[in-house]
N, C-alpha and C positions, 0 to 999 in steps of 0.2 A: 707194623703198619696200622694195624686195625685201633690200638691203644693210641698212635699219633692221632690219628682222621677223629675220635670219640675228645679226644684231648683238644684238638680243635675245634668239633663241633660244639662242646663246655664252652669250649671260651668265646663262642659265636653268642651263649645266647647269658651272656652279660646283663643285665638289668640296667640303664642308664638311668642314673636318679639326681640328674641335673638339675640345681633351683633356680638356673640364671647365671647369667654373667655380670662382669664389672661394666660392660657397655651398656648392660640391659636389653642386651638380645634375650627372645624369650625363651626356655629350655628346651631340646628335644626333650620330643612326647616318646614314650617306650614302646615297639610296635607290640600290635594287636598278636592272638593265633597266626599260622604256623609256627613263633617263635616261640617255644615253649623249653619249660627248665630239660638239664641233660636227661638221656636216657639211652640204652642201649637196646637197639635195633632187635628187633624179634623174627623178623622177616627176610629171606633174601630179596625182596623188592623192593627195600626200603633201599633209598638213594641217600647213601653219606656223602660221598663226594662225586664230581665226573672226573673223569680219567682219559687218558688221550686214546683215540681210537685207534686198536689194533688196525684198522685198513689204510693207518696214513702211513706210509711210506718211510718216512723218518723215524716214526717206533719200529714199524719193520725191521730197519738197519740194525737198529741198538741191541732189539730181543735175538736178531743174527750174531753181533758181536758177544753179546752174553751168552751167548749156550757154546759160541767159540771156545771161549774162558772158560764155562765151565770146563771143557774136555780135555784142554790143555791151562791151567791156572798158573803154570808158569812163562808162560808168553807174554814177557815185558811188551813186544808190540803190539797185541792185542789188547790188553790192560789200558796202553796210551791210548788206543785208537778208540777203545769205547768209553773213555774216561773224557774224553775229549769231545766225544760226540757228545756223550752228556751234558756237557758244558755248554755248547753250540742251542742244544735243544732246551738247556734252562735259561738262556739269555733268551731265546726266540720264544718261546712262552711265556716269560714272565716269574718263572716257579723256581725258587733255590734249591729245592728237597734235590732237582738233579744234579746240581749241582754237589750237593753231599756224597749223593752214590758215586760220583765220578772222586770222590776223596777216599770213599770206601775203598775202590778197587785200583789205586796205586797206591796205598799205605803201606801194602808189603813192599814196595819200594822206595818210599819216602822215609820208611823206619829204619833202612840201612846204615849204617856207619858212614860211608859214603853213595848217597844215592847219585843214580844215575841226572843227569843235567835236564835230559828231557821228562822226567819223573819232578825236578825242585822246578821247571819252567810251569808244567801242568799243575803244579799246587800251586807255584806262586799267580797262574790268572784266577785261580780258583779264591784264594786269597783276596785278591783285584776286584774279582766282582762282589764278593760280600762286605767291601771298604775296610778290610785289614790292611791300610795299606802302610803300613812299616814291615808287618809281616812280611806283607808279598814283596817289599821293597828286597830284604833281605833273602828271599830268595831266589829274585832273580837277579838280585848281584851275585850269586852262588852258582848260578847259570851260568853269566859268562864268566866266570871265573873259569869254569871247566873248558866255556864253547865261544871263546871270544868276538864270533862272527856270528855270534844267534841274533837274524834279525826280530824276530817275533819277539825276544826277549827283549831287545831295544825298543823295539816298539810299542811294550808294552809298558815299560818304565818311562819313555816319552809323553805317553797317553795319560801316568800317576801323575808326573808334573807338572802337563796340563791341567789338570785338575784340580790339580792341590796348590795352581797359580807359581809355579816355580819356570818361568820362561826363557830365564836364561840357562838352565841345566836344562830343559828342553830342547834348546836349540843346537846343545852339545848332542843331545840325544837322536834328533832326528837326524844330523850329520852321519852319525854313526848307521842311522838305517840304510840311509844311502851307502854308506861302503858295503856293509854286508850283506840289505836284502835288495839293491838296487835303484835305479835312478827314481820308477816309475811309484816304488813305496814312500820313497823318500819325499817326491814329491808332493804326496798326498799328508804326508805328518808336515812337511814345515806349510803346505797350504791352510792346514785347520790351526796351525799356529797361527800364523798370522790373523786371522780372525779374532785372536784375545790381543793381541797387541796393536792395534791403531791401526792397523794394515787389510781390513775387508776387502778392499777393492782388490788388493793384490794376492788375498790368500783365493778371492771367488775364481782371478787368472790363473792360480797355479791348478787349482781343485778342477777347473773347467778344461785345462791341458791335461791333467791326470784321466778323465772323463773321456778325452778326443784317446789319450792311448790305452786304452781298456781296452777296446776293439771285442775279442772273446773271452775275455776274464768271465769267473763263476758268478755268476747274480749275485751273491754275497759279495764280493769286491764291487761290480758295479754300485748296488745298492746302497755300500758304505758308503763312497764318494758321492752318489747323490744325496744323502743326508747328509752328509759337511756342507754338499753347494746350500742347500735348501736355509743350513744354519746361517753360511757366512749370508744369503742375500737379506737374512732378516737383520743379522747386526747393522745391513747398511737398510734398513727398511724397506725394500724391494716385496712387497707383500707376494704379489702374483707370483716374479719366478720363483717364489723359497716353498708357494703351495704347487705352481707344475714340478717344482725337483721332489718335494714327498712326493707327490702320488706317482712321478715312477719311477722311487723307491718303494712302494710303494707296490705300483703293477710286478717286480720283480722278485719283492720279499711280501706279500700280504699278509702271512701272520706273523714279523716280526715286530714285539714283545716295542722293544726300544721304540722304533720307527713310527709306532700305533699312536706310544703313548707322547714320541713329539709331535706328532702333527694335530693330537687332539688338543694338547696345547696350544698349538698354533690357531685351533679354531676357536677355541674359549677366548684368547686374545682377540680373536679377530670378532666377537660377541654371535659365533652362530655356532649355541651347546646345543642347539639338536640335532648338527647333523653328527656329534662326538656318539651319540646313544648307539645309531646305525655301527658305526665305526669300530667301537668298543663289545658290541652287546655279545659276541661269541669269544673275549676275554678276560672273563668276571674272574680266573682264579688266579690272575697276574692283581697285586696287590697296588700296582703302582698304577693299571689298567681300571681297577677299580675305584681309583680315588679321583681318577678322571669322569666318571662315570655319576661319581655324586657329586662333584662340580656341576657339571651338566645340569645333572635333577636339580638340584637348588638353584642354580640361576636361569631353572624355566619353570621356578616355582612349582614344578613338582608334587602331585601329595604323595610320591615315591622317597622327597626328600627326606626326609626325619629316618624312613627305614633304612637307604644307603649310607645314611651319617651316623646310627648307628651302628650295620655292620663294618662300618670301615672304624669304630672306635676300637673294634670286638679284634679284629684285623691286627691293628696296633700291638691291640694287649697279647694275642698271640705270638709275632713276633717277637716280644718282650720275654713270655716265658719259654720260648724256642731259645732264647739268647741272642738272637738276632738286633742290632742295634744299628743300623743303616739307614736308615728311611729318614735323617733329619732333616734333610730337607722336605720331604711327606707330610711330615707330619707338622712341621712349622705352616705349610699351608694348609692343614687339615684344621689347626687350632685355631688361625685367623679368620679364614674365609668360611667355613662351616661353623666353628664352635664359637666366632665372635670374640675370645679370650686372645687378644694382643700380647697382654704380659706372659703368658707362657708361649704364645709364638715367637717372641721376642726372645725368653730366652732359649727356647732351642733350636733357633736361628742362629744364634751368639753360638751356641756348641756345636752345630752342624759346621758354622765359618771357622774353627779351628782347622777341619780336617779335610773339607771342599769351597774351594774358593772360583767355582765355575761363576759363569754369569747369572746363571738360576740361583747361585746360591746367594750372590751380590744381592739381584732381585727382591728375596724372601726376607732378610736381615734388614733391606732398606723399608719396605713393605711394614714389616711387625714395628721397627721402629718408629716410624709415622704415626700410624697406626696408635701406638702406647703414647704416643704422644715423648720420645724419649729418643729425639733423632741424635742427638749425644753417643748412644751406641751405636751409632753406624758409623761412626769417625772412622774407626781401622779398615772400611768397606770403603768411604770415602777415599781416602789417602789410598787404598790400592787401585781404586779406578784411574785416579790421577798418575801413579807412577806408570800404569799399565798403557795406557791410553784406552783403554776399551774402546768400540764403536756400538752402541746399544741406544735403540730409539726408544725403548721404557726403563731400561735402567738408569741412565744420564741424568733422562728428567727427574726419577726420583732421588736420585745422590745432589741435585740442584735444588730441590724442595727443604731436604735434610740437610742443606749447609746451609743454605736461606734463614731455615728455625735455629739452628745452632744460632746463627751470628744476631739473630735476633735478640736471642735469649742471653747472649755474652754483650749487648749495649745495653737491655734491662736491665742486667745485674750489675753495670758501670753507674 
C-alpha cells in the first residue's frame, strides 16, 4: 500500500512543459510550492493520501466482514458478501482500488476449475465497471450458463448493451429480466432503454411507473430510478424536472460517486460551474469527480485552474501506469476543453466510440470533431444517431452542424 500511494504521489508531481497548442491556446504554467519533486515521508503527519473514515458506517460493515474472513477464510458467502460490498463502496466513491480488493478475495474462487456462478457473476461486474467489457461479457454468459434465471446477471449484460449501443439484444435482455427478477426490474431496464431509442417520453412513463412501485425499496433502488427519470427528462430537454429528480437522488444517495458527477454535468451545461465546486469539493479522490471540478475552475476563470489541469493530467498518467485504460471518454474531454488540442480529443474520442457508444460518448466524438475542424469523422456517430433515433437537445444539434460541414465540404470538392 505504502509503495502504491509514493507511486502515485511520483506521478502527481509530473512537471508539465507545455509550449502551446495547434489552436494556440496558451500553455499551462507548472504550479508553484507545495508541488514539489517525489520524496518519502519522514513523519507520521505527513498526509500522503485521505482515507475513508473509520466512523462511517459503510467502512464499518466491510472492516466487520474482513475480520469475518479472516477467522473463517473459507466462507464462499462471506468472501461474496464483502467482495461485493466492496464493489458497492468503489462505485459510490469514485475509487477502483476497491474494487480490486473485492477481486483479491474471490480469486480463490474464480481460480477454480469450475467456479461457482455467483463468484464468475461478482467478477464479471467487476469486470463491468473497469470497461472490460468482453471480459465481463464472457463471464456472465458463464453465469447463466450455470444459473439461467440470474436476473442481476441479465441485467447486467442489458446495461453492456446499453452502452455499447447494441438495443436490439438489449431488448432481448431486459425481457429476460422481467422473467427472472420480475415485472418491477424489468420495468426499469426497458424504461432507460427506451431513452436511447426515440422513445423519452415513453421510457420517462415507464421509469415514473417503476418510481410509483418502489413504495419501500433500499435508497439505492429508489435512487437508481431517479437518476434514469432525471436522464430520460434531459433527452427530452425538460431542464427543471431532470434537476428536482438528481437532487433527490440525490437527498437519498449524497455521496454517490455516479449521481455527483451527473448532475455536475448537468450544471456545467446548464453554465452555473460554481455551484459544481460546493457539490464536488469533499470528492477530490474520485477521478471522474475531479475532472468535474477543473471544468468548473477554468470556466470561472479560476487562478485554481492551471493547478486542477494539471493534477488531473498527473491523474491520467497514473491510471495509465496502474494499467487502467477507461476514462476515454475523460480524457477526450480533458484534451479539448482544458488542454485546447482537438486533434488528440479527436482521436480518443474515435477509440473511446469503439467500445462506448452512450450519448456522452456521441457528445464527445461530435464535439472534438467540430472542433478539429474534421466533422468527416463523426459519420459512423452520425449514421448511428439516425438508425437509433436518439432524443438529445445537444447532441442532435451537433450531428446537424457536422452533416451540414460534411455536405458542405462534398459540393466544394464537386
Amino acid at each position: 500500500m505504502l509503495i502504491t500511494r509514493l507511486l502515485l504521489y511520483a506521478v502527481l508531481t509530473v512537471v508539465l512543459e507545455t509550449a502551446g497548442t495547434a489552436s494556440g491556446a496558451p500553455a499551462l504554467l507548472t504550479p508553484a510550492a507545495p508541488y514539489r519533486a517525489p520524496y518519502l515521508p519522514t513523519d507520521d503527519s505527513d498526509i500522503v493520501q485521505d482515507v475513508p473514515s473509520a466512523s462511517d458506517p459503510t467502512v464499518g460493515e466491510m472492516r466487520r466482514l474482513r475480520a469475518k474472513l479472516d477467522i473463517g477464510p473459507q466462507s464462499f458467502a462471506t468472501a461474496i458478501e464483502l467482495a461485493n460490498a466492496y464493489i458497492d463502496y468503489s462505485r459510490q466513491i469514485g475509487d477502483a482500488h476497491y474494487a480490486g480488493y473485492a477481486e483479491a478475495i474471490i480469486e480463490p474462487w474464480t481460480s477454480l476449475a469450475a467456479p461457482p456462478a455467483s463468484a464468475l457473476l461478482t467478477q464479471g461486474t467487476i469486470l463491468q465497471y473497469r470497461h472490460q467489457f468482453a471480459e465481463a461479457r464472457e463471464l456472465l454468459e458463464k453465469t447463466l450458463h450455470q444459473d439461467p434465471r440470474n436476473g442481476q446477471a441479465w441485467l447486467t449484460l442489458a446495461t453492456l448493451d446499453m452502452v455499447q449501443g447494441d438495443y436490439v439484444m438489449a431488448t432481448k435482455r431486459c425481457a429476460q429480466v422481467s422473467n427472472s427478477a420480475g415485472f418491477h426490474l424489468g420495468l426499469v431496464c426497458f424504461g432507460s432503454l427506451r431513452s436511447y431509442t426515440g422513445q423519452a417520453k415513453q421510457s420517462l412513463l415507464l421509469l415514473q411507473q417503476a418510481q410509483a412501485l418502489a413504495g419501500s425499496a433500499s435508497p439505492v433502488y429508489q435512487a437508481w430510478i431517479q437518476g434514469l427519470i432525471a436522464e430520460s427528462a434531459e433527452r427530452l430537454g425538460d431542464w427543471p424536472a431532470a434537476e428536482v429528480h438528481y437532487r433527490a437522488a440525490l437527498q437519498l444517495l449524497p455521496q454517490d460517486n455516479f449521481l455527483l458527477v451527473a448532475y455536475a454535468d448537468f450544471l456545467l451545461d446548464r453554465g452555473r460551474p460554481k455551484e459544481v465546486l460546493p457539490l464536488l469539493a469533499d470528492h477530490m479522490q474520485s477521478d471522474t469527480a475531479f475532472l468535474r471540478l477543473a471544468l468548473a475552475q477554468l470556466a470561472l476563470r479560476s487562478p485554481d485552474a492551471a493547478r486542477y489541469a494539471w493534477i488531473m493530467t498527473a491523474r491520467f498518467e497514473a491510471l495509465k501506469l496502474r494499467g487502467s485504460d477507461y476514462f476515454g471518454r475523460e480524457e477526450a474531454r480533458f484534451a479539448l476543453q482544458i488542454e485546447h488540442d482537438p486533434t488528440t480529443s479527436l482521436a480518443l474520442a474515435k477509440r473511446n466510440w469503439q467500445f462506448q457508444r452512450a450519448p456522452w460518448d456521441a457528445r464527445v466524438l461530435l464535439e472534438a470533431a467540430l472542433a478539429a475542424d474534421q466533422p468527416r469523422a463523426a459519420a459512423e456517430v452520425i449514421e448511428f444517431l439516425k438508425q437509433t433515433n436518439l432524443e438529445d437537445p445537444i447532441v442532435l444539434p451537433l450531428a446537424q452542424q457536422a452533416s451540414a460541414r460534411m455536405n458542405t465540404a462534398a459540393g466544394a470538392a464537386r
